[in-house]
C-alpha positions, -999 to +999 in steps of 0.1 A: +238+220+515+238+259+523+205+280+510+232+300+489+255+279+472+290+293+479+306+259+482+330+242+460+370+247+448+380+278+439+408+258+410+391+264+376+370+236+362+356+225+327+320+241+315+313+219+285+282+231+281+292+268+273+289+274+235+299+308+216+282+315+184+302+348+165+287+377+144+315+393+126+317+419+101+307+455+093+271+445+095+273+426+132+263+448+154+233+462+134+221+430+125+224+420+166+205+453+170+173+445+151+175+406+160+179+404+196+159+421+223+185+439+240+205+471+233+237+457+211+242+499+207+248+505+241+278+482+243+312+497+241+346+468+229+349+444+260+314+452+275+287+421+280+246+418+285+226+393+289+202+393+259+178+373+243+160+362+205+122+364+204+100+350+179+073+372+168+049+369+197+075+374+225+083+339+234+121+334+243+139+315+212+169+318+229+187+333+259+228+344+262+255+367+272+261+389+240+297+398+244+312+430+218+343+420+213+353+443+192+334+471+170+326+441+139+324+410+167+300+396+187+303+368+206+265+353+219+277+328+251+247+301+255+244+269+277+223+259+242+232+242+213+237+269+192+235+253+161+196+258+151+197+294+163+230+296+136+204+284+110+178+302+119+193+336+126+210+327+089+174+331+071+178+370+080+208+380+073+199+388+032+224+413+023+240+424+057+276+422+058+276+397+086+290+359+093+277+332+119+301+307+131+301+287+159+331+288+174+358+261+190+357+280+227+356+261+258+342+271+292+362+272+323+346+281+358+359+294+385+340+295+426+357+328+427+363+363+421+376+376+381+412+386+384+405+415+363+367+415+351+343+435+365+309+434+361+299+441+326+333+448+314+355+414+305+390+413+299+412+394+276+410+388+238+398+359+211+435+347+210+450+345+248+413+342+264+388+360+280+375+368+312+339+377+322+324+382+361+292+363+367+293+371+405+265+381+425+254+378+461+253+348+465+291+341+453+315+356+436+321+333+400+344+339+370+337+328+335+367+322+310+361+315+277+396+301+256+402+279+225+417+259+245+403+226+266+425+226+293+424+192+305+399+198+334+372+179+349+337+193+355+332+181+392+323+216+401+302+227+375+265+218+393+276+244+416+281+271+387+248+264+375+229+265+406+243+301+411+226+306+379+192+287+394+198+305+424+203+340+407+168+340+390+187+330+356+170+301+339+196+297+312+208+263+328+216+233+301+186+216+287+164+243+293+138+254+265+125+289+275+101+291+244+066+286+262+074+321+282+078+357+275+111+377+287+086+392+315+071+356+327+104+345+331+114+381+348+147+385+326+139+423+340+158+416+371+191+413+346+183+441+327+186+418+299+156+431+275+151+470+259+115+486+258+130+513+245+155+508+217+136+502+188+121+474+167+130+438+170+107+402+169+088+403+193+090+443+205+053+448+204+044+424+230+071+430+256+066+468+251+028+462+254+036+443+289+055+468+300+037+498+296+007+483+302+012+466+337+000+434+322+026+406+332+006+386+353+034+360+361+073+361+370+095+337+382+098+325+418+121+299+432+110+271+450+123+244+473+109+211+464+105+178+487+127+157+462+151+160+444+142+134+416+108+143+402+097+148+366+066+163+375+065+203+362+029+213+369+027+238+395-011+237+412-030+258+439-045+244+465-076+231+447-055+214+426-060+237+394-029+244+372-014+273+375+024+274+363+051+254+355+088+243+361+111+262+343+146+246+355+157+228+386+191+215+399+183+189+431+158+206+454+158+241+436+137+254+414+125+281+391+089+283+383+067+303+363+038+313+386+012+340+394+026+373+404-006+380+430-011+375+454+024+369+468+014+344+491-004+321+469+007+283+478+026+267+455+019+225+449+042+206+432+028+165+430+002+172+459+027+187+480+034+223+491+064+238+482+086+265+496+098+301+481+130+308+485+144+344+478+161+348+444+197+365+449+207+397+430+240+411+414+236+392+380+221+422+360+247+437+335 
């Protein structure tokens, strides 16, 4: 298997694990505003981010494409189950004019370049589909999202979501990001958090980081010796724990470690493991 994985059929296959949770009405995009840690204001109709819901000291909640459809809908695209963040986002809403529904979409995937979509700006509607680009260096990938199944098989989809290992994007099915902050987990690299924008859960802290020069880990990928092994503690060479496994698909990983020094050595189960360098074009 190549370092970058640009393998598999360019035909469309079935994402099953790609859920949409909707905020509609007048209120949606102010509520999204003050809720998630990205810049919902800065989107204009068809535009897409990745974006993120912290809880109150920084941790990661929850992790997704936030997609403005129009000026009252949102669409948040997640490899989650979206159904506790529906219930917890819920407890906020008071008065705002807003409705969360998870919606009937289904993911298709595509080893290839969008027809149309480029970048951060999809194409298509709620009712005929829609188109997003999730390409990057190493491969060019489409996303459609429709309310229709398709009939398609998901032989293809490991390879989708190792471009997303491989990317530096740890939102892979299965994955809870809640033990790291948007910095330990680098979400910098896709521009997916605002230090600027204004209050949200969780501001303080990632401002605070930020300003401060105090992120002390990030995320490195790593080439492991097996590619069956539950173990997730991350050593140095004296054996003393020092960061954990995040996500992994086969050999890859992604790992919370220590930013310095660069070349620290990285043990996985009494072994040393490999870096291998993160590929770029993912940030929207």
């Amino acid at each position: 298997m190549s370092d970058n994985p640009q393998y598999g059929a360019t035909t469309d296959f079935a994402l099953p694990e790609i859920r949409v949770l909707a905020l509609t009405g007048s209120d949606a995009v102010g509520f999204a505003q003050s809720q998630f840690m990205n810049d919902v204001g800065s989107l204009g109709d068809g535009q897409w981010q990745w974006s993120g819901w912290l809880d109150a000291k920084g941790r990661v909640q929850a992790f997704f494409a936030l997609l403005r459809l129009e000026p009252q809908a949102l669409w948040l695209v997640t490899a989650q189950d979206p159904e506790p963040m529906l219930a917890a986002l819920s407890r906020f809403v008071f008065r705002s004019k807003v409705r969360l529904d998870v919606l009937p979409v289904h993911g298709h995937g595509r080893l290839a370049a969008p027809a149309n979509a480029r970048g951060s700006t999809s194409t298509g509607n709620a009712t005929d589909g829609i188109e997003l680009d999730f390409s990057g260096s190493s491969g060019a990938r489409t996303l459609m999202l429709t309310g229709t199944p398709g009939g398609l098989d998901g032989k293809n989809s490991d390879a989708w979501w190792r471009h997303h290992l491989v990317q530096g994007c740890p939102s892979l099915p299965g994955t809870a990001l809640d033990n790291w902050t948007p910095q330990q987990l680098s979400l910098q690299r896709l521009n997916a958090f605002s230090v600027r924008k204004g209050c949200y859960p969780g501001q303080e802290i990632v401002a605070r980081t930020h300003f401060l020069g105090r992120a002390k880990r990030g995320l490195a990928r790593i080439v492991t010796e097996a590619a069956a092994s539950d173990e997730v503690e991350i050593t140095d060479d004296k054996g003393r724990a020092i960061g954990q496994i995040v996500c992994r698909r086969g050999r890859d990983a992604l790992a919370v470690v220590p930013l310095e020094p660069a070349d620290l050595p990285l043990h996985l189960a009494g072994s040393v493991v490999a870096r291998a360098e993160l590929a770029s074009g993912l940030e929207r």
